[in-house]
C-alpha positions in Angstrom: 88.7 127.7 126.6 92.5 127.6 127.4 93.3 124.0 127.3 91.5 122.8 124.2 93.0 125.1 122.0 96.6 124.3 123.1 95.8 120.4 123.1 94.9 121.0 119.6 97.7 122.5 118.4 100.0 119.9 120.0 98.0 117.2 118.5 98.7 118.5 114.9 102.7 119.0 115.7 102.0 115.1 116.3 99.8 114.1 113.4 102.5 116.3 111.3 105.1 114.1 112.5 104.1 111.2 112.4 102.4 111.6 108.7 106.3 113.1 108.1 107.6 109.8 109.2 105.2 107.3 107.4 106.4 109.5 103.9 109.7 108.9 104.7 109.9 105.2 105.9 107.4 104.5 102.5 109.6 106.3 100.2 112.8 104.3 102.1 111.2 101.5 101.0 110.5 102.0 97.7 113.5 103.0 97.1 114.7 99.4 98.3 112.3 97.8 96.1 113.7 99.5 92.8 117.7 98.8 94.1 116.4 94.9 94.4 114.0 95.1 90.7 115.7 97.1 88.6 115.1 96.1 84.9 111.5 96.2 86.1 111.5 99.5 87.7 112.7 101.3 84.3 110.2 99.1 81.8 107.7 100.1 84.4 108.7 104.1 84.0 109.5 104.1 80.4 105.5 102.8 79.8 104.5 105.3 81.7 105.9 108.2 80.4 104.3 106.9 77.1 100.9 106.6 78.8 101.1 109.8 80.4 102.5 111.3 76.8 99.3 109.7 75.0 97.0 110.4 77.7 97.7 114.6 77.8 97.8 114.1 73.8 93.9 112.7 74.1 93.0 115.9 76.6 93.9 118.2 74.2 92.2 116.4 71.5 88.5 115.3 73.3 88.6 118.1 76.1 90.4 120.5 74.2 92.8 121.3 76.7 95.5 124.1 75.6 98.2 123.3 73.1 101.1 125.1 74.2 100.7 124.0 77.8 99.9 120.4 76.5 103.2 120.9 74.2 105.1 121.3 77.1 103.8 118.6 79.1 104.7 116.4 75.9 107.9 117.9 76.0 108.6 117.8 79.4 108.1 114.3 79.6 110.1 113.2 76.4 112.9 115.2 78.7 112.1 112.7 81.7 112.4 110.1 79.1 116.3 111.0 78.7 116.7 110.7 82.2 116.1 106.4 81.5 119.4 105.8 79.3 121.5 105.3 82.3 118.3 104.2 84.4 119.0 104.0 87.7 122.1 106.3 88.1 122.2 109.8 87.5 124.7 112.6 87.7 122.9 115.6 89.6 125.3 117.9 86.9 123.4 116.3 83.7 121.8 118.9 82.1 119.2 116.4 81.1 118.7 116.1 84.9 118.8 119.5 85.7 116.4 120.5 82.8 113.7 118.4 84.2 113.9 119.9 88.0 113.1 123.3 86.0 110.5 121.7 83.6 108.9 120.3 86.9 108.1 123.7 88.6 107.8 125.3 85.1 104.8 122.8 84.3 103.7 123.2 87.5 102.9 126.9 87.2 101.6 127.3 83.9 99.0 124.4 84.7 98.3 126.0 87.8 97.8 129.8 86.1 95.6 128.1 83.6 93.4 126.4 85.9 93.2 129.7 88.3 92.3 131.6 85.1 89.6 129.2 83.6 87.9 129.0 86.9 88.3 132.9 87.6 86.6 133.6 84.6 83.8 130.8 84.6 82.8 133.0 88.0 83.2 136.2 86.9 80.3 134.8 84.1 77.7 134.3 87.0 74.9 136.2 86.8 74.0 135.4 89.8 75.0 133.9 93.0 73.3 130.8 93.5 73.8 130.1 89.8 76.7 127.3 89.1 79.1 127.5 86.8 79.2 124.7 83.8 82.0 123.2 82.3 84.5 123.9 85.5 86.9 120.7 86.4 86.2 120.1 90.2 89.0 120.0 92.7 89.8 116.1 92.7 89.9 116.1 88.7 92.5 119.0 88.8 94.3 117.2 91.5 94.1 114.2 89.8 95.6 115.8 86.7 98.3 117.5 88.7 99.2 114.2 90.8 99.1 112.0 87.1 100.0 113.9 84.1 102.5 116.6 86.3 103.7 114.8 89.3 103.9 111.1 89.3 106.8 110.7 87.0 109.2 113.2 88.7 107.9 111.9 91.6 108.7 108.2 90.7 112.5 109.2 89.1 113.0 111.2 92.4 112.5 108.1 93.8 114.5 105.5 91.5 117.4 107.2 90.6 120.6 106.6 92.2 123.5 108.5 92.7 126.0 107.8 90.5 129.0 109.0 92.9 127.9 105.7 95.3 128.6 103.3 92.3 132.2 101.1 91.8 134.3 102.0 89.0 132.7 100.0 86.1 135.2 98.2 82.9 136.0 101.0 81.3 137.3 103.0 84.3 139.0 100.3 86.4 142.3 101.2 88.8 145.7 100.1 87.2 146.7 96.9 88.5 149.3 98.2 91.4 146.4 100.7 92.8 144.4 97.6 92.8 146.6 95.3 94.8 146.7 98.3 97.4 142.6 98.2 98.0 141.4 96.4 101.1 138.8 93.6 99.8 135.6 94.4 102.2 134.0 91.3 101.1 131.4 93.2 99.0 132.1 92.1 95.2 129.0 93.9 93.6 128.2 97.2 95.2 124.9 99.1 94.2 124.0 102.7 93.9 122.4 103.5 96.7 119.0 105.7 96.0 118.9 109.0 96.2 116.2 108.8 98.9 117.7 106.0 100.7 120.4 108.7 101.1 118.6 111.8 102.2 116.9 109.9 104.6 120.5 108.2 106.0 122.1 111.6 105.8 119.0 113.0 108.4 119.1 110.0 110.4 122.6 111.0 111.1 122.1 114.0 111.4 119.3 113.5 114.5 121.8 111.1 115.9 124.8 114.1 115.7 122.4 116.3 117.9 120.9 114.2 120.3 124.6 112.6 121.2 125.6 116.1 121.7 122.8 116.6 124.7 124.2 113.2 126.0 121.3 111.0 124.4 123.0 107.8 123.0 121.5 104.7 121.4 121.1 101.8 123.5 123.7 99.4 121.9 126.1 102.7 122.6 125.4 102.3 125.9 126.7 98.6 126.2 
């Protein structure tokens, strides 16, 4: 077979795409949703760092999970909690901000070790092959605990965070009044952060639109 193969691979370059796409158009709009609910978006995340805090608290209690790896979720997570002070904007230089993008990957790879290492050694118990081994967390429960207690609130800052570089001058840092009288009013009073996946995904969206204009490919109100 010649065909299938290639028809194959050209329908996963497709699926990838497309499942690309979806991602990005669902994290555009949640991005919108927290811009438009605000004081709801950081009650929301502030009760669940709690949760998540009490929740990896009870593992290491009833499933006697590790303390030092459960320490540092704790810990991790009281960092995230930092991150809520000047919920939604964020300076990508605050080292509370750039302390959690290390305790991220850092969490992520000392769960992961321990995970590898519990299960590596629950097999090398077997005494024989068709035996099973006990007390081994299956697949979905580590993903679960990776997607929940490791991932979702990174994930959902990522997400609600705005750059603080896109917001107006507040009261304490206006313009003096003669650089004021030299700013063109653009009708837009209020102006809000805009998220910082709202603006990764603008910034690629021009970006596409840069390349295909250079191989003549325009959009059709350019064309008009």
């Amino acid at each position: 077979m010649w065909i299938l193969p290639l028809l194959g691979y050209l329908g996963s370059v497709v699926g990838f795409c497309f499942m690309t796409l979806a991602i990005a158009s669902g994290l555009y709009y949640l991005s919108e949703l927290v811009e438009e609910h605000t004081v709801m978006a950081k009650r929301f995340l502030t009760r669940l760092i709690y949760s998540i805090m009490a929740l990896q608290l009870l593992l290491c209690v009833v499933d006697r999970f590790p303390f030092l790896p459960t320490l540092l979720g704790i810990f991790s997570h009281f960092v995230y909690l930092g991150n809520m002070r000047r919920f939604p904007f964020v300076k990508l230089t605050d080292p509370l901000f750039l302390a959690s993008c290390v305790l991220v990957l850092l969490n992520h790879y000392v769960w992961f070790k321990h995970f590898s290492h519990h299960q590596e050694r629950a097999y090398q118990n077997m005494t024989s092959y068709y035996d099973t081994p006990d007390d081994i967390p299956s697949f979905t429960e580590i993903a679960s605990y990776f997607g929940l207690c490791v991932w979702l609130v990174p994930f959902s800052l990522f997400v609600s965070l705005s750059a603080s570089d896109n917001v107006l001058p507040t009261m304490g840092s206006e313009p003096s009044t003669s650089a004021a009288a030299g700013m063109v009013d653009t009708g837009n009073a209020r102006r809000r952060g805009q998220g910082l996946v709202k603006a990764l995904v603008d910034s690629v969206r021009g970006a596409i639109g840069e390349v295909t204009a250079t191989f003549g490919w325009k959009k059709p109100e350019d064309r008009l």
